[in-house]
VOGU-3710 file (C-alpha; in Angstrom, 3 decimals, decimal comma):
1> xxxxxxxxxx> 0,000/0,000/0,000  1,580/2,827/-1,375  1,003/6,963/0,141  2,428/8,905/-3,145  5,945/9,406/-4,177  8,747/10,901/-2,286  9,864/11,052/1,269  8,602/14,077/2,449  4,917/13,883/1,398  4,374/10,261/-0,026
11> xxxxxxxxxx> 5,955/6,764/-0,205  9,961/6,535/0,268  10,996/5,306/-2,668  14,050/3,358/-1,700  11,828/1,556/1,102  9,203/0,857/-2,175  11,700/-0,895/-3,855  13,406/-2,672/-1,300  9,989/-3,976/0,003  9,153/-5,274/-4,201
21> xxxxxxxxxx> 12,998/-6,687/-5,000  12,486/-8,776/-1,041  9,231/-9,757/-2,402  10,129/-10,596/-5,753  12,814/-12,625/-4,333  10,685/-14,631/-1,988  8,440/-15,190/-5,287  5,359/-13,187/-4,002  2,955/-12,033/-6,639  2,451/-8,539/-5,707
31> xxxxxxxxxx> -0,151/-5,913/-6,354  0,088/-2,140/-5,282  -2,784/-0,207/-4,244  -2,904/3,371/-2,840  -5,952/5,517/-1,542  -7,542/8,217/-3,560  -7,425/10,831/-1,901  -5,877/14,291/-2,228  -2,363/14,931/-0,825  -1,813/16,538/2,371
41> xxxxxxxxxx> 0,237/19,103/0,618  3,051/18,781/-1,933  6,675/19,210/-0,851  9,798/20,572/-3,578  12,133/18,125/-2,158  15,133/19,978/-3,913  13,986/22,869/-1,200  12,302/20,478/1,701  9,769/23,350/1,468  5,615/22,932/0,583
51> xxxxxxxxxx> 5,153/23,895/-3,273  2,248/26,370/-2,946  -0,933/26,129/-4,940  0,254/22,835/-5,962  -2,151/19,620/-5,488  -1,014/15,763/-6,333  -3,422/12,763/-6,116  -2,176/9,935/-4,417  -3,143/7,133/-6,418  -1,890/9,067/-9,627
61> xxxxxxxxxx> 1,658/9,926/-7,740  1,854/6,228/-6,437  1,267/5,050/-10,259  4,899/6,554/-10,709  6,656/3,805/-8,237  4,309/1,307/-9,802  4,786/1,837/-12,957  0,932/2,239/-13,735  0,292/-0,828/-12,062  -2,254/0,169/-9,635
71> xxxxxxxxxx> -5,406/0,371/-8,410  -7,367/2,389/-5,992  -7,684/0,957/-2,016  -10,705/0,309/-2,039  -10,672/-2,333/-4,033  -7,976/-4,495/-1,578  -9,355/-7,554/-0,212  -8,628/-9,962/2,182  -10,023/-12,611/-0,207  -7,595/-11,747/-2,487
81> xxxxxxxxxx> -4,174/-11,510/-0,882  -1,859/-13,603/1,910  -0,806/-10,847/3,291  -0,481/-6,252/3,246  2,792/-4,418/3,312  3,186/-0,716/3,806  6,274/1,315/3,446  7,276/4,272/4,986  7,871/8,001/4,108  6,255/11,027/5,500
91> xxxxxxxxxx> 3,070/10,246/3,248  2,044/7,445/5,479  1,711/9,609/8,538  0,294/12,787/6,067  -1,882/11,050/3,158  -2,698/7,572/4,964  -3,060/9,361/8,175  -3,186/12,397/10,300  -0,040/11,443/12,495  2,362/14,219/11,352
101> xxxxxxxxxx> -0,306/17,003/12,251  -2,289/15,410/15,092  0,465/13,128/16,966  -1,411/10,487/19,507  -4,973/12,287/18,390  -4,682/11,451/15,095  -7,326/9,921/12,601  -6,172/7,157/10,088  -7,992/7,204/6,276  -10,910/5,139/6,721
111> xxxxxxxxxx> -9,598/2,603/3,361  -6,422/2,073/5,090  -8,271/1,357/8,571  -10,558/-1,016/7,222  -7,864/-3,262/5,063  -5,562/-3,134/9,022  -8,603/-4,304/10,798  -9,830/-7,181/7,896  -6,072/-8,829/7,805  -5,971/-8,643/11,406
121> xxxxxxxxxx> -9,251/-10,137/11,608  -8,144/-12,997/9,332  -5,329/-13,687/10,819  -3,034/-12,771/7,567  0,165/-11,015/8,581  1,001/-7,077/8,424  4,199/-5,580/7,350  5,350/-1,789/8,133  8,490/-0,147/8,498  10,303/3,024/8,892
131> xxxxxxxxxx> 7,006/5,188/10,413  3,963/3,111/8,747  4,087/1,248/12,399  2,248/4,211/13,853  -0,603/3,152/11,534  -1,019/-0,497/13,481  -0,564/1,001/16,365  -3,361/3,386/15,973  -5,736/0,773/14,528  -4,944/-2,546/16,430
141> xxxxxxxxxx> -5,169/-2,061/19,942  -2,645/-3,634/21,786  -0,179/-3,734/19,052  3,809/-4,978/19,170  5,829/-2,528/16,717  9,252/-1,060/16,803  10,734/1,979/15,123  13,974/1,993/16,549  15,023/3,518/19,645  13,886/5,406/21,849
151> xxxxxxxxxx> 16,388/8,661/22,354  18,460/10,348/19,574  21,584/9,351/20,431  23,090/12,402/18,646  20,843/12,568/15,678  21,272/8,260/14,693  17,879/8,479/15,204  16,086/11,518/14,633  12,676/10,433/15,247  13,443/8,687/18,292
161> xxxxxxxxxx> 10,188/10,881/19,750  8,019/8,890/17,438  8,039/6,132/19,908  6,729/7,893/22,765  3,690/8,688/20,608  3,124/4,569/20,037  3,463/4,110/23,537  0,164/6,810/24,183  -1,312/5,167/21,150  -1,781/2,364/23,484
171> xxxxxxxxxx> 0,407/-0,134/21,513  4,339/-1,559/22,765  7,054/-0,008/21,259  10,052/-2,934/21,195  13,408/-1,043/21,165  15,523/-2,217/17,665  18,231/-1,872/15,611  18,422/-2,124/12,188  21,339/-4,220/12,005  23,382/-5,662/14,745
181> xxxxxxxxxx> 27,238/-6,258/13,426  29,308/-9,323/15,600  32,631/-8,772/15,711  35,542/-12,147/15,959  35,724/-11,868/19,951  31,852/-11,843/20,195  30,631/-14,911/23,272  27,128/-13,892/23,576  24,512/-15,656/22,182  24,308/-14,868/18,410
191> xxxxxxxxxx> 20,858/-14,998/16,520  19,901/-17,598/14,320  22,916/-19,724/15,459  25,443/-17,419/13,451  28,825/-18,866/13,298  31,382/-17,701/16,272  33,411/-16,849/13,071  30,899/-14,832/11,233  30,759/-10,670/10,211  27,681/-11,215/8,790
201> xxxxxxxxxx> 25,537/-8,473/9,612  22,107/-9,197/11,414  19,125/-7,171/10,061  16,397/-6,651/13,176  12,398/-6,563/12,301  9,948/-7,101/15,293  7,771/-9,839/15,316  4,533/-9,674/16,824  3,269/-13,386/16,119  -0,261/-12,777/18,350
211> xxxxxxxxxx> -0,966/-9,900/16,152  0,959/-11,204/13,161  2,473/-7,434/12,679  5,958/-7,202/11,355  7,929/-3,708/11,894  11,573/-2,672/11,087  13,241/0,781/11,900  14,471/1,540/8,133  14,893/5,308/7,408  13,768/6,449/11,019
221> xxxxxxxxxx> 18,080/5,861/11,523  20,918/7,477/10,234  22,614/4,197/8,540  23,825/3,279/4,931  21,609/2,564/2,469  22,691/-1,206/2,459  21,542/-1,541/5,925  18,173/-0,132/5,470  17,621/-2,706/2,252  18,116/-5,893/4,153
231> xxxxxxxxxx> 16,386/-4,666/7,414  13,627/-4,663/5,123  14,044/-7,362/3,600  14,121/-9,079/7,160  10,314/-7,649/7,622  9,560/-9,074/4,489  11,052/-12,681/4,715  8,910/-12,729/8,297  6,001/-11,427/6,664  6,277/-14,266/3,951
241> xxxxx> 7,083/-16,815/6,829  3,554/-15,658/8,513  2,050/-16,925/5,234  2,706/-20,384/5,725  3,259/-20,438/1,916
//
């Protein structure tokens, strides 16, 4: 489920496309859908500034990371799909939500409410990352997400405050990285049974396997580009896992 395209007032594009190659990948058929529904506003990103007198759809601006292959929210089913993903970018808490304006008060769009609470209600899993988690935790009472931590830590993670909001949303924030490096000398207990001789890095999502909700930090840290791509594709490979396909 896409919220337009660009960072500051739609869908982040690099989360997009990570979230389709992982897919892809783990040989998920895949079909984009976006509300439609005016943008909140319209940002110049070359200025980070609001374009005045300037209006963008979001379907029609999602259609650009689709490549025309998409279709309006309201037509998403449960019946039809295994499972929803949504990526991040400020669009999610501005065009698929009030978040960015109204903090804890905020209202979600009623499409994107109603696909959260049918999945949830079937018992097919949810995947969100960078701040898309804020959506589940408005929605599902009760909610496990993560969006990182919970203090800057000299600007790694700028929107550390984002997870103080979850908490009076009335969901749990889980504290995560997005990847977790093991040096040689490491004795602790490693995840997944990584080899005492391993650098591999380990990408973090949060697994909430009562609500079947799937969250990874992505671009709320300051981290390479890399990193962000396969903490994603963690999210994914547990959303796929949830499947049981």
């Amino acid at each position: 489920v896409l919220s337009g395209c660009g960072v500051y007032d739609g869908t982040e594009i690099h989360e997009a496309s990570a979230v389709l190659v992982h897919l892809s990948r783990g040989g998920a058929e895949v079909h984009m859908y976006a509300p439609d529904v005016p943008q909140m506003h319209v940002i110049d990103h070359s200025k980070g500034q609001p374009a005045e007198a300037e209006s963008r759809n979001v379907l029609v601006e999602s259609a650009r990371i689709a490549r025309g292959k998409i279709a309006s929210l309201a037509k998403l089913t449960t019946a039809d799909h295994d499972a929803v993903i949504f990526p991040g970018g400020f669009g999610a808490a501005k065009n698929l939500s009030t978040f960015a304006v109204d903090g804890k008060d905020c209202k979600v769009n009623r499409e994107v409410e109603r696909v959260l609470k049918d999945f949830h209600k079937a018992g097919k899993p949810i995947g969100l990352c960078c701040i898309s988690p804020v959506l589940a935790a408005k929605v599902l009472s009760g909610a496990e997400v993560t969006v990182g931590h919970e203090e800057e830590e000299g600007g790694k993670w700028p929107y550390a405050g984002t997870a103080g909001a979850i908490k009076e949303l009335g969901a749990k924030h889980c504290v995560k990285e997005v990847t977790i490096s093991f040096p040689d000398n490491f004795h602790g207990e490693r995840p997944h049974k990584m080899s005492a001789f391993s650098l591999t890095p380990f990408h973090e999502a949060h697994v909430d396997t009562k609500n079947k909700v799937v969250t990874t930090p992505a671009f709320m840290c300051e981290t390479e580009l890399h990193n962000i791509f396969d903490g994603i594709g963690a999210m994914v490979k547990n959303v796929l896992k949830l499947t049981g396909k």
